[in-house]
C-alpha positions as CSV (number, residue, x, y, z in Angstrom):
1,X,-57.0,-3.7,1.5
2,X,-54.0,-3.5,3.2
3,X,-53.5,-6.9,4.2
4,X,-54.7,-7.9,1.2
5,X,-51.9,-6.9,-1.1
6,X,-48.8,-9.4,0.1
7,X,-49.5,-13.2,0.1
8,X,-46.3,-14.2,1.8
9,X,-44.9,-13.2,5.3
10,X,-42.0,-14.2,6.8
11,X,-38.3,-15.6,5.2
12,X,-40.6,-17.1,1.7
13,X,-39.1,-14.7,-1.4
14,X,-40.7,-12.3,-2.6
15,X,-38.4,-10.1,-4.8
16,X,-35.5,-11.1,-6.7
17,X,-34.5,-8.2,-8.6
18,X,-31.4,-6.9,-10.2
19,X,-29.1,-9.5,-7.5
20,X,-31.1,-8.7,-4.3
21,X,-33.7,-10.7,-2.9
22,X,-36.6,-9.5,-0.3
23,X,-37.9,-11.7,1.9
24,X,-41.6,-11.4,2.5
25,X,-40.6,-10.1,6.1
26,X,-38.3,-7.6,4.2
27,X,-40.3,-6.3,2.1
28,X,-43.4,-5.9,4.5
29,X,-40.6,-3.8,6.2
30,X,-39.3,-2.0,3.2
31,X,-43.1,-0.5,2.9
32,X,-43.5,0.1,6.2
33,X,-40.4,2.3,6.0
34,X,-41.5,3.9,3.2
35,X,-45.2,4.7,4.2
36,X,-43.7,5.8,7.4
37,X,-41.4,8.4,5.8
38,X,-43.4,9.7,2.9
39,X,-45.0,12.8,3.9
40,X,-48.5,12.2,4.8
41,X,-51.9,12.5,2.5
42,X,-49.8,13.2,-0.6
43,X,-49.4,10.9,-3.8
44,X,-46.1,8.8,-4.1
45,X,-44.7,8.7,-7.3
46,X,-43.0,5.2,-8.7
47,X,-42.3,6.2,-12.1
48,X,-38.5,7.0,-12.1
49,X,-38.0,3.8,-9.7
50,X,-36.4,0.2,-10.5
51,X,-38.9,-2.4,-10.3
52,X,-38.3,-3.1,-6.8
53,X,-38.2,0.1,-5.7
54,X,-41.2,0.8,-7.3
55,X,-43.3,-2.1,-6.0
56,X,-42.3,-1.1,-2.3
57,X,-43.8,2.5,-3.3
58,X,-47.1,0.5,-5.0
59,X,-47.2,-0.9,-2.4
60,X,-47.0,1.6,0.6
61,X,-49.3,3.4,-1.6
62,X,-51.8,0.8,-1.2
63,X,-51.7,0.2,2.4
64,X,-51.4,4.1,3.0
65,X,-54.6,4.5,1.0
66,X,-53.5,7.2,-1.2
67,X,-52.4,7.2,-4.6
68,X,-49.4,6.3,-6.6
69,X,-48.2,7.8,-10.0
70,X,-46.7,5.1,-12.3
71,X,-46.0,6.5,-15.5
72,X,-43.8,6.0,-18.2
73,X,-41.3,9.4,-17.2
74,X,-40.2,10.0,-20.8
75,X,-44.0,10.2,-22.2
76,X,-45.9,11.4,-19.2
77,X,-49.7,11.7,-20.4
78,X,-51.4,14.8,-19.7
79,X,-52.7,14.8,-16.4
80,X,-55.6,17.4,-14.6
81,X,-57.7,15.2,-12.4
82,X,-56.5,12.8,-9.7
83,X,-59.8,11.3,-8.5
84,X,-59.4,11.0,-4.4
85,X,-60.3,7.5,-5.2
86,X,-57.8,6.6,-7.3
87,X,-55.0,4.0,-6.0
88,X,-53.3,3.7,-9.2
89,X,-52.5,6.9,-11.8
90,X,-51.6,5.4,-14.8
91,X,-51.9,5.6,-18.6
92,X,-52.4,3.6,-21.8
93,X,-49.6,2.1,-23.8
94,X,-49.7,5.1,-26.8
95,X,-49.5,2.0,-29.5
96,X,-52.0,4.4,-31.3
97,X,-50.9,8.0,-30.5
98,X,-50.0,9.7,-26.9
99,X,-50.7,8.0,-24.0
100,X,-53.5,8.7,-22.4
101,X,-54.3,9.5,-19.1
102,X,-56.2,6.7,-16.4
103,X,-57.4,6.6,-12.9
104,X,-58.4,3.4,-11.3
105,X,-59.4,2.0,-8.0
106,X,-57.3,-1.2,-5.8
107,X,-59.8,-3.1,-5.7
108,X,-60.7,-2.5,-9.3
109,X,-57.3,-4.8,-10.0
110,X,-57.3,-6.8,-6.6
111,X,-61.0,-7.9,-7.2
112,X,-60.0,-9.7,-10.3
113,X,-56.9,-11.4,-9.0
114,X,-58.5,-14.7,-7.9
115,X,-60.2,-15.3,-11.1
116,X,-56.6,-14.3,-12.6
117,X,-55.2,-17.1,-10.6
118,X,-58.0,-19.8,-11.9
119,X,-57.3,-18.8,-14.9
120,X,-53.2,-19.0,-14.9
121,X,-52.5,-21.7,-12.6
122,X,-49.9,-19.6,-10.9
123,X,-49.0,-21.0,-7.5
124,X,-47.2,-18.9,-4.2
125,X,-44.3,-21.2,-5.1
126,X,-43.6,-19.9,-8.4
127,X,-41.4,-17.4,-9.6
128,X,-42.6,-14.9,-11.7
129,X,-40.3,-13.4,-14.3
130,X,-41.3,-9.9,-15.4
131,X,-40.0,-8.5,-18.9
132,X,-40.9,-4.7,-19.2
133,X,-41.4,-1.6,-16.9
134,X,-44.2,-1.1,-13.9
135,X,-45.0,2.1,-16.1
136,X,-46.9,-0.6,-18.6
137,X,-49.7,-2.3,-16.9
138,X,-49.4,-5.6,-18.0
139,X,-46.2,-6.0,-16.1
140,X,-47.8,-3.8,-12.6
141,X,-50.5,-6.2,-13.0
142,X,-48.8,-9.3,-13.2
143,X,-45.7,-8.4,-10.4
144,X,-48.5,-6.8,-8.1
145,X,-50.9,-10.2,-8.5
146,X,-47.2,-12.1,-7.8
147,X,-47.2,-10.7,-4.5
148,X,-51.1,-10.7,-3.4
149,X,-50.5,-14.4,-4.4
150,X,-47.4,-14.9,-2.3
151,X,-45.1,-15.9,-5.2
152,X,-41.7,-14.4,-6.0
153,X,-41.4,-11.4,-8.6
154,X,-38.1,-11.6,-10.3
155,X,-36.1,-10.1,-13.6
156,X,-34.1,-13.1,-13.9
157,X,-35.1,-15.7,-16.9
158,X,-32.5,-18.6,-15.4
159,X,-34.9,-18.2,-11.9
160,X,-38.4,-17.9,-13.7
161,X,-41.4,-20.9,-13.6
162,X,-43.8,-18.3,-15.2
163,X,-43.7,-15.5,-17.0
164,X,-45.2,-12.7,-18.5
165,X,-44.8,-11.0,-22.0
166,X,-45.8,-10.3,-25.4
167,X,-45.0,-12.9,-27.9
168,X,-42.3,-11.1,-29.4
169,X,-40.2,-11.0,-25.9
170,X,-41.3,-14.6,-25.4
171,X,-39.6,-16.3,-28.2
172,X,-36.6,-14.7,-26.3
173,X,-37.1,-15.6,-22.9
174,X,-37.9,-19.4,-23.7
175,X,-34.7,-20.6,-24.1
176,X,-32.8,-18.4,-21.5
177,X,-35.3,-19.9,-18.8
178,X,-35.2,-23.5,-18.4
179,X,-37.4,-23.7,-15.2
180,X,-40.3,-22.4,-16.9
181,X,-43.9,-24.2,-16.9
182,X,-46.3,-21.4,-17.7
183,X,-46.2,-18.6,-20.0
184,X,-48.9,-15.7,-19.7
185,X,-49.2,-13.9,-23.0
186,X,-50.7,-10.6,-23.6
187,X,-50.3,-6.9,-25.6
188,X,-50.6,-8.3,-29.1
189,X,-52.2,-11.9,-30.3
190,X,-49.9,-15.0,-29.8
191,X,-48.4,-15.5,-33.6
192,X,-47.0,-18.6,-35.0
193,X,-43.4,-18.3,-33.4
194,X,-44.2,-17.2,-30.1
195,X,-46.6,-20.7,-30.1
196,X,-43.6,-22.8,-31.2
197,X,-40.8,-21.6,-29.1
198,X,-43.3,-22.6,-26.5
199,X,-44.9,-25.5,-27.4
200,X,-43.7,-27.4,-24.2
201,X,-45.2,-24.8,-21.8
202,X,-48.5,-23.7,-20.4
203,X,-49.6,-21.1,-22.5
204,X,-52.4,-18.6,-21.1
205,X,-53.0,-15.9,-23.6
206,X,-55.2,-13.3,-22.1
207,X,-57.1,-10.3,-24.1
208,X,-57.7,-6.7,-22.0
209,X,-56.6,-3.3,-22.5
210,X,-55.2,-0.7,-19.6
211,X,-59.0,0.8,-19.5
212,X,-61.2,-2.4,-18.7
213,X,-58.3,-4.8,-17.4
214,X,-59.0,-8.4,-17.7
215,X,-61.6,-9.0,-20.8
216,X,-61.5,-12.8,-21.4
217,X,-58.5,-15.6,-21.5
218,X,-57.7,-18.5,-22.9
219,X,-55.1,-21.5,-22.3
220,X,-54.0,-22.3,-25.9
221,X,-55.2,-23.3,-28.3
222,X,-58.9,-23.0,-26.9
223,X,-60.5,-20.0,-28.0
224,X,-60.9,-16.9,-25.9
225,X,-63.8,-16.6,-23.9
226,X,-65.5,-13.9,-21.8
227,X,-64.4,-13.9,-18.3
228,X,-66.9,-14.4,-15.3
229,X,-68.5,-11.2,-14.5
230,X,-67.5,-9.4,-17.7
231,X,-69.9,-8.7,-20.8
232,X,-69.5,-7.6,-24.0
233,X,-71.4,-6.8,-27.1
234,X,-70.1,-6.0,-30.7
235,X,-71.9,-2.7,-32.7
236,X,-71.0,-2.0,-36.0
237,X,-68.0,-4.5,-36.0
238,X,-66.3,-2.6,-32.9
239,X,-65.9,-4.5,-29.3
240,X,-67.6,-2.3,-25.9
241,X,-67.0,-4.3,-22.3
242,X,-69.1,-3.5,-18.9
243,X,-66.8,-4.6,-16.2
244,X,-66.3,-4.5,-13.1
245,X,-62.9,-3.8,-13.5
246,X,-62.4,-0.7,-15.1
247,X,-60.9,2.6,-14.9
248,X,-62.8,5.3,-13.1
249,X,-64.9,7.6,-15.1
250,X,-65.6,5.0,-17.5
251,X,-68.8,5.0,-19.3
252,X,-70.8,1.8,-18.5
253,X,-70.2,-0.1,-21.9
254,X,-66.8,0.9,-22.9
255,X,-65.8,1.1,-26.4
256,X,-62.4,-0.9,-26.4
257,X,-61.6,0.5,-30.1
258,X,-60.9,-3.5,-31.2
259,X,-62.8,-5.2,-34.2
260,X,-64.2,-8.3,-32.8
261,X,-66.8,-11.3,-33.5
262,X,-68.8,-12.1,-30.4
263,X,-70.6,-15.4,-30.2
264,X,-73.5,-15.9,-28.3
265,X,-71.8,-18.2,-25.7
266,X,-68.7,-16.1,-24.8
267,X,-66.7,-17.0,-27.5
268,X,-64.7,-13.5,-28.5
269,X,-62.1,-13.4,-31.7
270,X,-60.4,-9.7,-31.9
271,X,-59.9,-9.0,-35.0
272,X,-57.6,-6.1,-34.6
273,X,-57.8,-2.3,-34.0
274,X,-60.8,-0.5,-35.6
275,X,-58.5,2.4,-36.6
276,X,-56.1,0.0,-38.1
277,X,-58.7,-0.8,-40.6
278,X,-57.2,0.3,-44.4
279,X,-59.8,0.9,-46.8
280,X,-58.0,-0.2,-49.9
281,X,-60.5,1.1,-53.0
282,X,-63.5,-0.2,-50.5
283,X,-62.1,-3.8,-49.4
284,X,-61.1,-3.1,-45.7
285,X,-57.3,-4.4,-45.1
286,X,-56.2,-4.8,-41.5
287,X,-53.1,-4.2,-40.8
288,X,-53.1,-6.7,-37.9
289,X,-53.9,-9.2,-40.7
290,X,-50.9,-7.9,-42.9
291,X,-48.5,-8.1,-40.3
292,X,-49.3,-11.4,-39.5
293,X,-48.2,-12.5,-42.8
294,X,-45.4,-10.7,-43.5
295,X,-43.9,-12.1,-39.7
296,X,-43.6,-15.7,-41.2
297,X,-41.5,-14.4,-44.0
298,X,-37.9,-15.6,-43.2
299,X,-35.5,-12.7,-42.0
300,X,-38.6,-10.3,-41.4
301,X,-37.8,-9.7,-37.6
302,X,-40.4,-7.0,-37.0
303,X,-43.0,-5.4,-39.0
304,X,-45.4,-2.0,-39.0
305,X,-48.4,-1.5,-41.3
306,X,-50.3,1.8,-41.6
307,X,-52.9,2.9,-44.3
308,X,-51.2,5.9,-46.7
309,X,-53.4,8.3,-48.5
310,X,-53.9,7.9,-52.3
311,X,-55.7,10.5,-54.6
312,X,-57.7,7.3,-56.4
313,X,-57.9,4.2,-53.7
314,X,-58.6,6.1,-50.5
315,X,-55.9,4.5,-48.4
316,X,-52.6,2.1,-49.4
317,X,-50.8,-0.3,-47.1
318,X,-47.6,0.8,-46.0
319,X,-45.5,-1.5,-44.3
320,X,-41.7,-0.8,-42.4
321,X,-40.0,-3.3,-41.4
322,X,-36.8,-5.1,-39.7
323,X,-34.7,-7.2,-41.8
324,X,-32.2,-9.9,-41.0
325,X,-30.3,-11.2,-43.9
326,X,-32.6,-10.7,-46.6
327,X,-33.1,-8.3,-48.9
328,X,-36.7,-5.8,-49.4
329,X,-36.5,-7.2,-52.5
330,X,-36.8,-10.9,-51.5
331,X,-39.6,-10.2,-49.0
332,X,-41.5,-8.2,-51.6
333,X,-41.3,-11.0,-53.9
334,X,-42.8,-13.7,-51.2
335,X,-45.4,-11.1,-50.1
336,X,-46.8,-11.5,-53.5
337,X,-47.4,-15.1,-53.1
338,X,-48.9,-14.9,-49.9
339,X,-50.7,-11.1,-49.6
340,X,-54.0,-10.3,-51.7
341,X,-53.9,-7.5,-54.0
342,X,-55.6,-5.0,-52.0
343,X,-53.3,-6.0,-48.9
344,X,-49.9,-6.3,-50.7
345,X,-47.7,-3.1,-49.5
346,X,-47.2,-0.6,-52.5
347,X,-44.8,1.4,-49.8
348,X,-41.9,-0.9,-48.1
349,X,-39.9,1.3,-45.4
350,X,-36.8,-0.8,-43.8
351,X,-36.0,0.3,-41.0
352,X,-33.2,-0.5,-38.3
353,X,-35.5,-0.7,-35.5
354,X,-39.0,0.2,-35.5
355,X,-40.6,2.6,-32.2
356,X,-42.0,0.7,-29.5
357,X,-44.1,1.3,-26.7
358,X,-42.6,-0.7,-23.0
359,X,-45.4,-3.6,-23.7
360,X,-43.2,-4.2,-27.1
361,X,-46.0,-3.5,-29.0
362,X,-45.4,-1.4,-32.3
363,X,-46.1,2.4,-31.5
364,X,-47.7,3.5,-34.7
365,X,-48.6,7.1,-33.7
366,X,-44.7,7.4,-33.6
367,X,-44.3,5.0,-36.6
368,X,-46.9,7.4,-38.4
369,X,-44.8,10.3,-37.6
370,X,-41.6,8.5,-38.9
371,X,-43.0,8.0,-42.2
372,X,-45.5,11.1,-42.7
């Protein structure tokens, strides 16, 4: 696997991070240098690391054959059992509670990087701009394919061709990156205004989780579809995957936790997470749905919903939001006109800045905590 895991040699870039760049021949040499002096037949750890630091250590990991901690260090999961298989010890984005955590294999990752590429259109002479932390795997995933590929992995938008991020960073990055052709969307479904601040770009949305990896892509607006390899099935409403591309220790049909339609040629819509399903006086609400909504509203800049106990309707929507020049008031008022009964918020919490995992995603086992 070892020569496997950097597509480039030589003086082609490979990292351009925080002002330095590696070549490809200086950053073979980096990981030499650190395989050679990390004590032998024990685990490197990358989680306290800048991103290029903590590719070299990924990487030496990978070619020492041993495994490599990347965790995020201020919300390390739980951990009792490091599988002497396991390449990569990582853990799931706690969007839903603490993270939990996950074991999985190089190839597990490496396997699917050539369907990856179909799929994306990334090239070796692209430069690949990641937005959040190795500790969440979307960004490991899409810096470590970067290099198998032979492309460049950078930090800097003004550098970037392609990039990778939830929709909310996007909207960001779009007009701070002028180069860029292809935008590779994942974490959260692509809303209305990461689509329009990228309108003139490849858009490749992808759906997956840090369990199963890859699950099926799209390039927008087609709808997503299963990928090669992977199957699914839908019971009772929820989404399970058999992959070759999960964790370790999984069971053989994997229960995602995602509401999801399946049609019978591939075709998957997620409808959102099965435990963010509200059940509002017996109409199911969820929250996915809501939020959707209330993110069109002008000046709504970010938005939570959770379900809320209530004595006589089982559960309430709840929503906290970020505001920007508007008042609760106004957004309540155009939530009426565009929010069914049973979905309309009875609880608004505004908030300065809601709790976020590193994918951006909204943490709602923190955002639960905040409002309990």
């Amino acid at each position: 696997m070892g020569s496997r895991a950097l597509g480039g040699a030589g003086s082609q870039p490979a990292l351009a991070l925080a002002g330095r760049t590696y070549t490809y021949g200086e950053l073979d040499a980096a990981i030499e240098a650190r395989v050679r002096d990390h004590p032998p037949n024990t685990r490197y750890d990358a989680s306290e690391l800048s991103l290029a630091d903590a590719l070299i250590c990924v990487c030496a990991a990978q070619r020492s054959g041993v495994g490599v901690v990347v965790e995020d260090p201020r919300a390390r999961p739980e951990r009792t059992d490091f599988p002497p298989s396991a390449f990569l010890l990582v853990a799931t984005s706690g969007s839903t509670g603490r993270p939990r955590p996950l074991a999985r294999t190089a190839a597990s990752w490496y396997d699917s990087f050539p369907v990856f590429t179909t799929i994306t259109g990334i090239e070796p002479v692209d430069t690949v701009l990641i937005t959040g932390p190795p500790h969440a795997t979307m960004h490991l995933f899409g810096a470590l394919h970067a290099l198998w590929l032979g492309a460049c992995v950078t930090d800097d938008p003004e550098l970037a061709t392609v990039v990778h991020a939830v929709p909310s960073v996007l909207r960001g990055v779009v007009e701070r990156a002028p180069k860029l052709r292809v935008a590779v969307v994942a974490g959260i479904a692509l809303d209305d205004g990461a689509r329009a601040a990228a309108a003139e770009l490849e858009v490749i949305e992808y759906y997956g989780s840090a369990e199963v990896s890859l699950v099926a892509a799209r390039r927008v607006p087609e709808p997503l579809r299963l990928l090669d390899g992977v199957r699914a099935r839908v019971r009772a409403g929820l989404l399970y995957v058999r992959s070759p591309y999960t964790v370790l220790d999984a069971p053989e049909w994997f229960g995602v936790g995602d509401l999801a339609e399946l049609t019978e040629d591939g075709e998957l819509t997620i409808r959102g997470r099965g435990d963010c399903a509200i059940n509002v006086g017996g109409t199911t609400v969820l929250a996915e749905d809501v939020e959707r909504v209330l993110r069109t509203i002008d000046g709504v800049t970010s938005v939570g919903v959770l379900g809320s106990p209530h004595a006589v309707l089982g559960e309430t929507v709840t929503a906290a939001v970020e505001l920007d020049g508007v008042s609760i008031e106004q957004v309540r008022r155009r939530a009426r006109a565009l929010l069914a009964k049973e979905s309309m918020p009875r609880r608004w919490v505004v908030l300065s800045t809601l709790p976020r995992t590193a994918t951006g995603k909204v943490a709602r086992g923190e955002l639960k905590d905040l409002l309990a």
